[in-house]
C-alpha positions as CSV (number, residue, x, y, z in Angstrom):
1,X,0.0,0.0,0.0
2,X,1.0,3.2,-1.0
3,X,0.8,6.2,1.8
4,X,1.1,9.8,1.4
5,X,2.1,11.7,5.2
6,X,1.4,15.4,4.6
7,X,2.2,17.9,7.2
8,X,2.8,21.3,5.5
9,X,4.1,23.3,8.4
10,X,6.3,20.9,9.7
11,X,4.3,21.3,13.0
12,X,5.0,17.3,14.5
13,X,8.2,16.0,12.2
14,X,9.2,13.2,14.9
15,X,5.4,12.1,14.9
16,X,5.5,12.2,11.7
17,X,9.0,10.1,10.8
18,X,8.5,7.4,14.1
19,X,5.1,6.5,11.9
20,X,6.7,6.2,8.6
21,X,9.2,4.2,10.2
22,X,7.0,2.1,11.7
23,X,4.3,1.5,8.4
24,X,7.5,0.9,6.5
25,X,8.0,-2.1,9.1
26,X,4.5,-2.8,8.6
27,X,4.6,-3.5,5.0
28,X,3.6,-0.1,3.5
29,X,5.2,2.3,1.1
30,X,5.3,5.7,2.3
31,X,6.5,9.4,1.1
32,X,6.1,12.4,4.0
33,X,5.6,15.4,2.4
34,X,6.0,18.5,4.4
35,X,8.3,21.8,4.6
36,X,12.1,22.0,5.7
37,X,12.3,21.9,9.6
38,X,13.9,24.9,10.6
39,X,14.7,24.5,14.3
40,X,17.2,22.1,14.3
41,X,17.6,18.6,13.4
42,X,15.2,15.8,13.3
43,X,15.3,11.7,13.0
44,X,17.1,11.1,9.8
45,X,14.2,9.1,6.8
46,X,14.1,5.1,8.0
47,X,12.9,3.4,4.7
48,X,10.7,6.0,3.8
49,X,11.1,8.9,1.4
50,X,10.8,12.4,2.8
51,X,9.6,15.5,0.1
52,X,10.2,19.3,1.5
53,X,7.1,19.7,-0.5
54,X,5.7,22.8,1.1
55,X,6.9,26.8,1.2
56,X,10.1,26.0,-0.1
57,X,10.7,29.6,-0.8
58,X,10.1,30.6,2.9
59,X,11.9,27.9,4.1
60,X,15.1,28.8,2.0
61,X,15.1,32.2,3.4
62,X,15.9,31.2,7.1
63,X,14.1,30.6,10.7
64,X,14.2,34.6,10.9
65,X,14.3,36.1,7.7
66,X,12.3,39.2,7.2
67,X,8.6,38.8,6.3
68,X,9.2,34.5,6.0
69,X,5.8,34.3,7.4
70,X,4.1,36.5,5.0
71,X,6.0,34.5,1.9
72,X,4.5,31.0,3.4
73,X,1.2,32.2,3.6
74,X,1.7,33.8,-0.2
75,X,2.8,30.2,-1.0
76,X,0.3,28.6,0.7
77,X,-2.7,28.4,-1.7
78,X,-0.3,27.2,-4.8
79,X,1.2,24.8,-2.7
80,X,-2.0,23.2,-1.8
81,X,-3.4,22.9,-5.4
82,X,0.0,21.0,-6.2
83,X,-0.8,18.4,-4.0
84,X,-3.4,17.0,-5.7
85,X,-0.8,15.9,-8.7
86,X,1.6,15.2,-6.0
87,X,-0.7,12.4,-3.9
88,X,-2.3,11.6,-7.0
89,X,-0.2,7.8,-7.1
90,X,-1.4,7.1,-3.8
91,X,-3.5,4.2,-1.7
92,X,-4.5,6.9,0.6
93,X,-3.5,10.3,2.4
94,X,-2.8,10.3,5.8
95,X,-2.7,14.6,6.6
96,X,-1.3,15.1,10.0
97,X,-2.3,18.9,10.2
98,X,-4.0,21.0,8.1
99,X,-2.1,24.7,8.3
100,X,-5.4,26.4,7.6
101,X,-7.9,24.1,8.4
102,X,-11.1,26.2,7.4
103,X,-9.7,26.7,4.2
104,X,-7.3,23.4,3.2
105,X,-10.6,21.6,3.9
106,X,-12.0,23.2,0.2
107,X,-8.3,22.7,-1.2
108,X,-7.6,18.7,-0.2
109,X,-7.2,16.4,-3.5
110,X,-10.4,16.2,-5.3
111,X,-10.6,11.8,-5.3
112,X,-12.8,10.6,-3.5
113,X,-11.9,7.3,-4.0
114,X,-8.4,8.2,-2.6
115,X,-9.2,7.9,1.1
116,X,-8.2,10.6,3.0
117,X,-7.3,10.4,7.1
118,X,-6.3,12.5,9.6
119,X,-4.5,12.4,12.7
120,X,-6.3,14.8,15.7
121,X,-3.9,15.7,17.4
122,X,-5.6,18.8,18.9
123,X,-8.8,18.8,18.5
124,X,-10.5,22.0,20.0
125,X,-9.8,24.5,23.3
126,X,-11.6,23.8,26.3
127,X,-14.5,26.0,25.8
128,X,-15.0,26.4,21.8
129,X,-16.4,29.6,19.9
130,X,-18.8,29.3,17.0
131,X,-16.0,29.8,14.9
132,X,-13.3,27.5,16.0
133,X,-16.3,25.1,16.0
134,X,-17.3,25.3,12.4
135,X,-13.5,25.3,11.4
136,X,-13.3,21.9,13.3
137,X,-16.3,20.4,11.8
138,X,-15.3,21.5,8.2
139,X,-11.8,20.4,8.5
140,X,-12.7,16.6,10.1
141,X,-15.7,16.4,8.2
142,X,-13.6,16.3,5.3
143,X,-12.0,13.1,6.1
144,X,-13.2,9.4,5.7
145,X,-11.7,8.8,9.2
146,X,-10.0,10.5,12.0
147,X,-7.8,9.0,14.4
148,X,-8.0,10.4,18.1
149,X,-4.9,9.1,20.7
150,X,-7.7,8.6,23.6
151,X,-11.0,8.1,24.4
152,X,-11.9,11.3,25.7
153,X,-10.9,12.9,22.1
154,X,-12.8,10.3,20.8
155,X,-15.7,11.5,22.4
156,X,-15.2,15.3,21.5
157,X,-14.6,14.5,18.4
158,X,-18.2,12.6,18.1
159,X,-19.9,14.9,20.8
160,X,-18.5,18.6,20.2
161,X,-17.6,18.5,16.4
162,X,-20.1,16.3,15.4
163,X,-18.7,13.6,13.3
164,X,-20.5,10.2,12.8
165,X,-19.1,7.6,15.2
166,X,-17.8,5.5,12.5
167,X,-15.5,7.6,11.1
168,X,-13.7,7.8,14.6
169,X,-11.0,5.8,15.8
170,X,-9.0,5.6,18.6
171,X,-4.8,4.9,18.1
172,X,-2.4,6.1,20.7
173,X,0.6,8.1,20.4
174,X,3.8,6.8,20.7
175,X,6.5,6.7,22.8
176,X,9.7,8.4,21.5
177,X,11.8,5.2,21.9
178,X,14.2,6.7,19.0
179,X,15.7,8.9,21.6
180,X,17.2,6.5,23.7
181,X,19.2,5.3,20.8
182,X,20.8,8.2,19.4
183,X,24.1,7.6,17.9
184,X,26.0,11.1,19.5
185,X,24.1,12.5,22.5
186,X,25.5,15.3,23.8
187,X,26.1,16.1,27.7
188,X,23.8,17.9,30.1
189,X,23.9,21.2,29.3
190,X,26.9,22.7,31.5
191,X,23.6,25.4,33.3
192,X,22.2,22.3,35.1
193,X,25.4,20.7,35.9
194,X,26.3,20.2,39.7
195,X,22.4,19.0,40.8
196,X,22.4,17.1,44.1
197,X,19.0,16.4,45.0
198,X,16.1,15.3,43.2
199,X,15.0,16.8,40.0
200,X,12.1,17.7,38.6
201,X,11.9,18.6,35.1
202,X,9.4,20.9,32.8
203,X,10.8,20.4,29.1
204,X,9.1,21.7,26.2
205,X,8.3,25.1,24.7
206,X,7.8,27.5,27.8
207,X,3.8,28.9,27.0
208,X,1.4,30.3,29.1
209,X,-1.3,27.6,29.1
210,X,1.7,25.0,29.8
211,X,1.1,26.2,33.8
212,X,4.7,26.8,34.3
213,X,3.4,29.3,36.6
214,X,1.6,26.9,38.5
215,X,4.2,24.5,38.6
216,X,6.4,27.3,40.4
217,X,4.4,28.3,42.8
218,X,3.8,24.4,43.7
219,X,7.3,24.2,44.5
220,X,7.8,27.3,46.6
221,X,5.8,25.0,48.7
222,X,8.6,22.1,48.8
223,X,11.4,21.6,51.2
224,X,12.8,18.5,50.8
225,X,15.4,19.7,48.8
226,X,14.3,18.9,45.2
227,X,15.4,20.9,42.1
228,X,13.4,22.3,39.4
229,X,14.5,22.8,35.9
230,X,12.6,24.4,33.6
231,X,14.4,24.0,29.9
232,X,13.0,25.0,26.7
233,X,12.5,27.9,24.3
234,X,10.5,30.5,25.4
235,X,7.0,31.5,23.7
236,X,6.1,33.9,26.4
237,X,7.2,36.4,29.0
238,X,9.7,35.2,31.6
239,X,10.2,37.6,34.3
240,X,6.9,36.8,36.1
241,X,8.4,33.5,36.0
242,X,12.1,34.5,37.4
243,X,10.4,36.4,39.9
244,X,8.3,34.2,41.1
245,X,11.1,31.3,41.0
246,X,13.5,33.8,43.1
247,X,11.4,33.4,46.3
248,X,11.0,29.9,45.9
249,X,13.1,28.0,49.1
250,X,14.7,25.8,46.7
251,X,16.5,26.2,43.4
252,X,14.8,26.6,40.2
253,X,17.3,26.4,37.1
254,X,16.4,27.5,33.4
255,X,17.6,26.8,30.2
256,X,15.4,29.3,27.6
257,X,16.2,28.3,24.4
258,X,15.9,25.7,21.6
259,X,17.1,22.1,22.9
260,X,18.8,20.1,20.2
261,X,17.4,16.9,20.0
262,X,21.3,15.1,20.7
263,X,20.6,17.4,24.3
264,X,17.6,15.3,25.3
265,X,19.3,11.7,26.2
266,X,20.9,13.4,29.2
267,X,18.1,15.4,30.6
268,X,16.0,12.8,31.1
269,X,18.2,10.2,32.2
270,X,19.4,12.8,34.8
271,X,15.4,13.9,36.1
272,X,13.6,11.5,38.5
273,X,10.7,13.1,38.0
274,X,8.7,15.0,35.3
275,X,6.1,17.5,35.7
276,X,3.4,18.8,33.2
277,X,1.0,21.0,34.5
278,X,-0.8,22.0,31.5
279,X,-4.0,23.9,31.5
280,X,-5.2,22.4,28.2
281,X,-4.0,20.1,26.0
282,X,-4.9,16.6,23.9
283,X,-1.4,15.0,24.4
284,X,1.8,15.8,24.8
285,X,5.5,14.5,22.9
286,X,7.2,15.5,25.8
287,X,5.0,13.0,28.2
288,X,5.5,10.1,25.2
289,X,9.8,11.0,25.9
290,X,9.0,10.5,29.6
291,X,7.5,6.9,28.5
292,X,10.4,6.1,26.6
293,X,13.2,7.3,28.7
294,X,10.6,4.9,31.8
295,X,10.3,8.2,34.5
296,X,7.8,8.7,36.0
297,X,5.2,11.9,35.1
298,X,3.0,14.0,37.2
299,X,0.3,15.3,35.1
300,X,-3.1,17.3,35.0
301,X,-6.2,16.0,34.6
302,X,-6.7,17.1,31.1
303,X,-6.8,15.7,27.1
304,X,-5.9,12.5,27.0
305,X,-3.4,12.8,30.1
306,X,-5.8,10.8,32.6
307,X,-6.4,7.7,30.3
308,X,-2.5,7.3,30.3
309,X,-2.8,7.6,34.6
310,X,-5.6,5.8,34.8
311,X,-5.2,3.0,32.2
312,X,-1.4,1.9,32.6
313,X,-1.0,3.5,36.2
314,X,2.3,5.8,34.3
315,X,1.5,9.4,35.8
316,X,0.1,10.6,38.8
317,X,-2.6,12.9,38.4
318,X,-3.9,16.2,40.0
319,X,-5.8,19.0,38.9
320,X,-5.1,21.7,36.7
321,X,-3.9,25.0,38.0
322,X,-4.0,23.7,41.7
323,X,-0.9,24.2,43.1
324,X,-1.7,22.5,46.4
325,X,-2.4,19.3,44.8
326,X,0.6,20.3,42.2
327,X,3.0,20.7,45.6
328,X,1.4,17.3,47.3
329,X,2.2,15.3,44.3
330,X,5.6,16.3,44.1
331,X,6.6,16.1,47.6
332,X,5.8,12.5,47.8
333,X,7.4,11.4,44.9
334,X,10.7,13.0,45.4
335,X,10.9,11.8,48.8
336,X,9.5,8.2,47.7
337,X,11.9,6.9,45.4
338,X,9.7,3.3,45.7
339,X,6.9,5.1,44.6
340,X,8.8,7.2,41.6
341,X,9.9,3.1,40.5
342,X,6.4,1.9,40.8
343,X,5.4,4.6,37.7
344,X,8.5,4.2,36.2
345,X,8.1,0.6,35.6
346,X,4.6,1.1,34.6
347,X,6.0,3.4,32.3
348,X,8.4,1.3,30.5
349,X,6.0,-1.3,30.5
350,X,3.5,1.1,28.3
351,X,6.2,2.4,25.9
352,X,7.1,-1.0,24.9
353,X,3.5,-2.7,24.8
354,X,0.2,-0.4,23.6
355,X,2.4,2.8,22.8
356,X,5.0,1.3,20.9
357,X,5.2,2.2,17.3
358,X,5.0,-1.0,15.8
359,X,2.1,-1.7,17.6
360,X,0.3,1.8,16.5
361,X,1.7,1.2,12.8
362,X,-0.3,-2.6,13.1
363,X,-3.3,-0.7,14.2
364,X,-3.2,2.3,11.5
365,X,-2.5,-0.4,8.4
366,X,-5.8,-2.0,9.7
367,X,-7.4,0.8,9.3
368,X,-6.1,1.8,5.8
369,X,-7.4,-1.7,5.1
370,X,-10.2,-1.0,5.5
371,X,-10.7,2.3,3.9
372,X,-9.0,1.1,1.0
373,X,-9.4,-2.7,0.8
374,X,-9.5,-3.0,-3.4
375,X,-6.3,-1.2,-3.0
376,X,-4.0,-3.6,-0.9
């Protein structure tokens, strides 16, 4: 079977390349078209073939040329129209995002006998407009099926945008095993060297609904002598963040930049516990590293965070933006290193069994099967 992978924006690429991978293993031929990744380095193409397909021009001109953005969006519309010709010798088209979803929805290729898919990996924010409703239903109701990672956007998916139950289907994410085989990885970075105690670690892009804030304020409330590092590039203001992390009793380190994917290996290895306090989200990659790298996760009780708690007992969960719980949750575990081994086993146990990617690509190919059985 012949799969197209499109992500225009770049917006997911080591989603995007651990599935190829893995429906390569599975038996499928697959191309991933999508735009250059300008933020560093990602998973080199494993059997698969990779096409910078999309706002090449913008993408030439640099991370931080003048006016790049405005050139993508000029490039935008043509780029779209090409893809029709360029998925025209596929089984099916697997679109990971949509970069304008209102409006790609009018511009996906014109086949219906092509199947199209899509993966939802947001779906909507907590408490919808009218609008970002009607972009939702126009963008999903475009597809012949949509895959949710859990249950609960399973549900959303049927219950807030409205699409018929059988086009829904539920496949998780996958944990980022890839990491924990990379050839080179590089050291802890030399700002978070010299850490005694236990660590507790926020990784990812630094943005306000994230609950970085909350997360600080939970640990002004520790004193067992527990670090917290806070490492990724920012996306928002920081000094309400230094501030508040200056009166903390215990030491809060940051690293506000871009982290190299060689630069993960180390961080993880070296936290014993991570903490994502977000105020919305579905998933999260960084939780799906935590499974890999086996540490064990403190989450919120949002998306599809509680399912992954709940279901294979990997997280511990507490409310979103409630700091006392935040602060309880994290005072046990990093004075309970049996109890931080209990989730870590459990999440080990889930990277290699339900969220492994040869066990998602099995699923997925079922489900191309049968959108696209005469096509096999």
């Amino acid at each position: 079977m012949r799969v197209s992978l499109v992500d225009p924006s770049a917006f997911t690429p080591p989603y995007d390349r651990a599935l190829a991978a893995a429906l390569v293993r599975a038996g499928a031929e697959v191309e991933l078209l999508t735009t250059r990744f300008l933020h560093g380095p990602v998973p080199e193409a494993d059997g698969y073939e990779v096409r910078e397909f999309f706002y090449r021009r913008a993408a030439a001109r640099g991370l931080h040329a003048p006016a790049r953005r405005a050139l993508k969006m000029a490039e935008h519309l043509p780029d779209m129209l090409r893809l029709r010709s360029a998925v025209a010798g596929a089984d099916l088209v697997h679109h990971q995002w949509l970069t304008l979803p209102a409006l790609d929805a009018a511009l996906l290729p014109g086949d219906r006998a092509q199947p199209r898919v899509m993966t939802a990996h947001y779906i909507l924010p907590p408490e919808p407009g009218r609008g970002r409703l009607l972009a939702a239903r126009r963008a999903f109701g475009a597809m012949d099926a949509v895959i949710a990672h859990s249950e609960l956007g399973a549900a959303r998916l049927r219950d807030q945008v409205g699409l018929d139950p059988g086009r829904v289907h539920v496949i998780p994410h996958g944990a980022f095993d890839y990491l924990t085989n990379l050839a080179e990885p590089a050291p802890l970075p030399s700002e978070l060297e010299g850490a005694e105690g236990p660590v507790i670690l926020f990784f990812g892009l630094l943005r306000p609904y994230k609950g970085i804030d909350t997360l600080i304020e939970a640990f002004s409330r520790i004193e067992d002598g527990a670090e917290l590092w806070i490492v990724g590039n920012p996306r928002m203001s920081l000094a309400p963040l230094r501030e508040a992390a200056a009166r903390a009793p215990g030491t809060v380190r940051f690293v506000p930049r871009f982290i190299d994917e060689a630069e993960i290996p180390e961080l993880f290895l070296r936290a014993d516990l991570i903490a994502l306090p977000y105020r919305d989200s579905e998933h999260s990659g960084v939780a799906y590293t935590a499974l890999a790298f086996g540490k064990p996760l403190v989450l919120t009780e949002v998306g599809g965070f509680g399912e992954l708690a709940r279901e294979h007992g990997a997280a511990r969960l507490v409310p979103p933006d409630d700091p006392q719980a935040l602060a309880e949750a994290l005072e046990q575990l990093t004075a309970d290193a049996a109890a931080r081994k209990e989730l870590a086993d459990a999440a080990r146990r889930a990277a290699v069994g339900p969220f492994s990617w040869d066990a998602i690509a099995a699923q997925t190919m079922q489900l191309y099967r049968e959108l696209a059985p005469e096509r096999r």
